[in-house]
N, C-alpha and C positions, 0 to 999 in steps of 0.2 A: 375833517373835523372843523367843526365852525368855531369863529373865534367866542361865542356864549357860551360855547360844550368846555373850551378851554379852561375855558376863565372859572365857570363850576366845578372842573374837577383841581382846578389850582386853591379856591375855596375849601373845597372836600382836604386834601392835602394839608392847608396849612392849617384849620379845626383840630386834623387827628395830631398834627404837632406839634400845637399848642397843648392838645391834653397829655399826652407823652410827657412834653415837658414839664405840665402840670404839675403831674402824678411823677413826677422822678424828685421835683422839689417837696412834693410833700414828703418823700422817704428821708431825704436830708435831715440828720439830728444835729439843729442850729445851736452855738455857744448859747447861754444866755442873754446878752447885749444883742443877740443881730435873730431872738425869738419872731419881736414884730416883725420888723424887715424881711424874715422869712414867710411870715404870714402875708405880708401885704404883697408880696412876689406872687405869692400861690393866688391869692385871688383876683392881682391885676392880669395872671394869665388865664385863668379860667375868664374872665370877665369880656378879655377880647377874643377869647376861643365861642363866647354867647354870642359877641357883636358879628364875627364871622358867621357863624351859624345860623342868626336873623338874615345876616345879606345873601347867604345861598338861598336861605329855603323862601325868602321875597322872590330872588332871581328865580329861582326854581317853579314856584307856583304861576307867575307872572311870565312865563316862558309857555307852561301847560295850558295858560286863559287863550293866550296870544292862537299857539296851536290848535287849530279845531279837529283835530285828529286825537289829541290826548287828550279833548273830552269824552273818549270813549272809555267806558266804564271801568277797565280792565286796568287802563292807564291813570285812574285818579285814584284808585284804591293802592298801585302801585306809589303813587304820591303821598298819599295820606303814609303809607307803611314806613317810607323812606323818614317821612318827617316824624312821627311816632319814633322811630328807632333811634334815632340821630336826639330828638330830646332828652328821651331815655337812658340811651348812653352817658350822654351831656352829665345828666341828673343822679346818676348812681355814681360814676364818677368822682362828682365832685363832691357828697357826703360821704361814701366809700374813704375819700382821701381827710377828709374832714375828721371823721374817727377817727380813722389811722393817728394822721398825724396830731391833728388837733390842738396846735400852735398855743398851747399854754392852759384851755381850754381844762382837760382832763390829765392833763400832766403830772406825774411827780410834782412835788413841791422844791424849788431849789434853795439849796441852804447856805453855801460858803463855796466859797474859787481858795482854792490854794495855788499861789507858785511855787515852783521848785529848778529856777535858773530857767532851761527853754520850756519848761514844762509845766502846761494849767490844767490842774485837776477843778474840776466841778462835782461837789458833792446835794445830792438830793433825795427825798427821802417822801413815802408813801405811808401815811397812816390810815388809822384803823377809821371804815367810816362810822358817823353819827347814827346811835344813839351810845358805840362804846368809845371808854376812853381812850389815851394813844396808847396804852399796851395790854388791854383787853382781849384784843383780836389775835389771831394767828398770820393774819397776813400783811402785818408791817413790816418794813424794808428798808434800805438803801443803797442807791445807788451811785457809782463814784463813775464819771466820764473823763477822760481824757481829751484833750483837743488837739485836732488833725493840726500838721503842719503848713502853712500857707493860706489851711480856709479856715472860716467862720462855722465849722461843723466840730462835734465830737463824737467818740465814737467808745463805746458802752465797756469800761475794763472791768471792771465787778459790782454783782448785786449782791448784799447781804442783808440776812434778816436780824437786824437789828437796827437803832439807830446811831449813828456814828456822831461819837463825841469829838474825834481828833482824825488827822491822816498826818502822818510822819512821813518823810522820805530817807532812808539810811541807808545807806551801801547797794545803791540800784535797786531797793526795795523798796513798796509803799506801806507801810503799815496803816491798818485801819483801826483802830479803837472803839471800842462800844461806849455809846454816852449810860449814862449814872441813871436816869429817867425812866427807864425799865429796871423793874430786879431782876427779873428774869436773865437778863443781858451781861450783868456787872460783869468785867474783867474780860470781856470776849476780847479777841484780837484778831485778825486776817494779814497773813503776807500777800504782797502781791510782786512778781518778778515784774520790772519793768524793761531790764535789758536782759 
């Protein structure tokens, strides 16, 4: 194997690593403080997962010119297919992860960080869209996260439909409280075990 076939398939390799990577940070659900930062992560890797991908498929076409063998018909259609797939991929990709994740974009709304000694609750909350009011709809929400130990992620302890007015913490429990803003809501409450 010549050292140009090496080198392209170490290309090829580090692209699909890069999008791995990509797409494993778009799953990550970032605190609020480290939202951008987790944005601008996902797109400085996708960003050199393109630049990689430019320098294979330059290397790559500029390899087939040089060969006058792979301008044979069979072999350029084969090229065109490689580079089509490989954009493609690229492209669904990184809008795929885009909705997905969508770094603040489409997001819940976040409302209030509560501490509780080691523990940061993040409450956030989903209303009704435009043209009805916030408790018009059937499908308002909130949600309260908890934050992993050691990272900048949280990860999702309960959704309820209402909007939350308070979170108590009492005897290893989190109490959620419904805010006053709906009537529909008044007096709701949710335990949540936390140990």
């Amino acid at each position: 194997m010549s050292y140009k076939e090496t080198l392209n398939k170490k290309l090829i390799l580090l692209f699909t690593f890069l999008l791995i990577t990509g797409t494993l940070i778009a799953q990550l659900n970032f605190i609020p403080s480290w939202k951008v930062i987790g944005g601008n992560i996902f797109v400085s890797i996708f960003g050199l997962a393109v630049i990689i991908l430019i320098i294979y498929l330059i290397r790559h076409w500029r390899n087939n010119y040089r060969n006058s063998a792979s301008l044979k018909g069979i072999n350029w259609v084969k090229s065109v297919a490689i580079s089509i797939g490989l954009i493609s991929l690229f492209a669904v990709l990184f809008f795929i992860n885009i909705l997905k994740s969508s770094f603040g974009f489409m997001d819940p709304t976040f409302e209030k960080e509560y501490s509780f000694g080691d523990r940061t609750i993040y409450q956030y909350y989903n209303s009704c869209w435009p043209p009805d009011g916030e408790c018009e709809c059937h499908d308002y929400y909130s949600l309260i996260y908890i934050k992993n130990k050691f990272l900048p992620t949280m990860s999702l302890l309960k959704q309820v439909d209402f909007y939350v007015g308070d979170v108590k913490f009492i005897a290893g429990k989190l109490m959620i409280e419904a805010n006053d803003k709906c009537e529909k809501d008044r007096g709701k409450m949710v335990e949540v075990m936390l140990e």
